[in-house]
Every structure is written in structure tokens, then in C-alpha cells.
N, C-alpha and C positions, 0 to 999 in steps of 0.2 A: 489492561484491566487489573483492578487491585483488590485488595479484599473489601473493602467497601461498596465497590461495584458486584459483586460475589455473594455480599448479605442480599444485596436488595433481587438483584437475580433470583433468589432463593426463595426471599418472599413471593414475588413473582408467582414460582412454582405453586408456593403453598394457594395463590390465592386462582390459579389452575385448578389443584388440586377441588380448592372449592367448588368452581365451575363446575367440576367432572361431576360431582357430588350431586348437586342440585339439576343435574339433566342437560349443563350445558356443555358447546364447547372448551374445550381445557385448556384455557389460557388464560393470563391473569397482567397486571401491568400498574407499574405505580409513578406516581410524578414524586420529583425529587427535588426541591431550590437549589439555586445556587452557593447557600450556606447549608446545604445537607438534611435539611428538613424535608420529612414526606409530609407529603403538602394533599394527597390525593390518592386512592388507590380503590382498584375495582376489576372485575372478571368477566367473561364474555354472560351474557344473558341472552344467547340469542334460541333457547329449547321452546320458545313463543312466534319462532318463524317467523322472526325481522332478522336477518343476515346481516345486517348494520349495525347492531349493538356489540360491539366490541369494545373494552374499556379504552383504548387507545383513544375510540372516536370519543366515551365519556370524558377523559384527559382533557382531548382540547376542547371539549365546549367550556367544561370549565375551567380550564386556564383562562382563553379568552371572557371571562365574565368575573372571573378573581383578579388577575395579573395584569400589571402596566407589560409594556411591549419589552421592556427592558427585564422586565420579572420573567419573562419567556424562554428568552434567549439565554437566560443564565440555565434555566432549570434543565433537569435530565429525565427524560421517559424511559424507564426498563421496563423490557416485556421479554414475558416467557417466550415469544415467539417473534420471529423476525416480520414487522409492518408489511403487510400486504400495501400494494397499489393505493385502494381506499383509504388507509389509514397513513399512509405516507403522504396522501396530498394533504389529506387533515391536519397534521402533523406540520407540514408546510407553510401552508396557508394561516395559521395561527400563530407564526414563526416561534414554534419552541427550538429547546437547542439539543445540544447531543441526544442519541439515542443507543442502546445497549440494550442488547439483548442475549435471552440465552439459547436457543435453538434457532437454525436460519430457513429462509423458505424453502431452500433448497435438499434439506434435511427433511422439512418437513414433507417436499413435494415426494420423494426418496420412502420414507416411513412408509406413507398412503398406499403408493405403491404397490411394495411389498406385502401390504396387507387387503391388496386387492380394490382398491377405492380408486376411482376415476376423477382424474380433476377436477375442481369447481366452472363456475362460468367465466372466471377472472384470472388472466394470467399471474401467476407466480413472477416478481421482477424485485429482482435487490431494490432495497433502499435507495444507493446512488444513482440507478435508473430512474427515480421518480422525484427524486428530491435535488436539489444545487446543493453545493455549499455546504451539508451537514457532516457534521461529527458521529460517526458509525461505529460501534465495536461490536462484534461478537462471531459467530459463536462462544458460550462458554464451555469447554467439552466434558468437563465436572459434574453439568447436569444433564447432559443430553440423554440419558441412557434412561435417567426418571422420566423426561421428558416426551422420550419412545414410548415408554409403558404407559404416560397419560391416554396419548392418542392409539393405543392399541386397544385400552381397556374401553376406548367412547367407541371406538371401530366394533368389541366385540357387543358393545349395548344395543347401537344400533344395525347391527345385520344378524344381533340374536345367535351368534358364533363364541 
């Protein structure tokens, strides 16, 4: 990972951060081209109780509706958070290419925990269990500690703690 993958991680957070702001969950995710252009970028909206809105899944519809297949493959998705299952086949199935991220499921499944939350209905599975072939980096350990305190501060809004 280099400093370039570092900026965008970062925005990432910031655009968590938004998320958290506005009542959702705190995560945030940007499309990158293969010449280094943000091309895309957006955060979970899912405080309207659709579980699916996750910018990841917004990523690929519109890759898929902007991008030739070869625009795909080049481009890079960073997320504050390591693609769940859904967002890994999405991901897939649109064939973008590398993926980086800064916090991993396993971090996050670890955080919840700790803070007393019960797993969702969807298992937790790295990236390479759901996808062939892709390009994976991360955790970045630089942010994870902001990254804790996103998911602490949405844990204390919604159990009112």
C-alpha cells in the first residue's frame, strides 16, 4: 500500500464519517480509474431500512452504466470497510479490479463484539472467499483506531449508551 492508496482510504473515512452524521451506517467508498481519477464516490444510506444501499453496491451499478469492461478492470474501489459477501459478488459480477480497503471484516466482526452487538444475518467472509482472482490490500492500521470510534459512536446512537 503507498501513500496514494492512504489519501484515498482516508477520504473513504471522511465520507464514513458523513454517513455517521446523517444517521447512517459509517462507512464510505470511492471508485478510482486506472490513470488515478476519482471517478465516483458515496457512503452507506442505508438509516431508510434497505440494508443494500451501500456505496460499494452504488460503485458498481454505476461503473457498469459508465465504464467499457476494460474501464473496470483497470479501476480501483477503496472502502473504509472490508466488502462483505453482497458487495463482493457485486463487485465481481461487474468485474472491477483491485480492491483496498481500510478496516477488515474481521476487525469489524471483533469491534461489534466488544461493544456488545450480535452479528448481522450474513456471514462475515474475506474478500478472496467470495471473489476469484482479485487484487486485495488492506487492512490500513493508520486508520483503524478512527475507524473503531466510527462504529462505536453509531453503536452508542443506536442502543442510546
Amino acid at each position: 500500500m503507498n501513500d496514494h492508496d492512504r489519501q484515498h482510504l482516508t477520504r473513504c473515512v471522511e465520507l464514513a464519517e458523513t454517513a455517521l452524521r446523517t444517521g447512517n451506517d459509517p462507512f464510505g467508498s470511492l471508485l478510482v480509474s486506472g490513470a488515478g481519477e476519482v471517478l465516483f464516490e458515496d457512503h452507506n444510506r442505508t438509516a431508510g431500512g434497505d440494508a443494500t444501499q451501500h456505496p460499494e453496491i452504488e460503485i458498481t451499478r454505476w461503473a457498469a452504466a459508465h465504464l467499457s469492461p476494460e474501464e473496470r478492470r483497470q479501476a480501483t474501489v477503496y472502502t473504509s470497510g472490508e466488502h462483505r459477501p453482497m458487495c463482493s459478488a457485486a463487485h465481481g459480477w461487474v468485474g472491477l479490479g483491485r480492491i483496498v480497503y481500510a478496516s477488515s471484516s474481521e476487525q469489524l466482526t471483533r469491534w461489534l463484539e466488544e461493544l456488545g452487538i450480535t452479528p448481522g444475518p450474513v456471514r462475515s467472509l474475506p474478500i478472496q472467499k467470495v471473489l476469484r482472482d482479485c487484487a486485495v490490500e488492506g487492512p490500513e492500521p493508520s486508520l483503524s483506531a478512527r475507524i473503531r470510534d466510527l462504529h462505536a459512536q453509531h453503536v452508542r446512537r443506536q442502543t442510546g449508551n
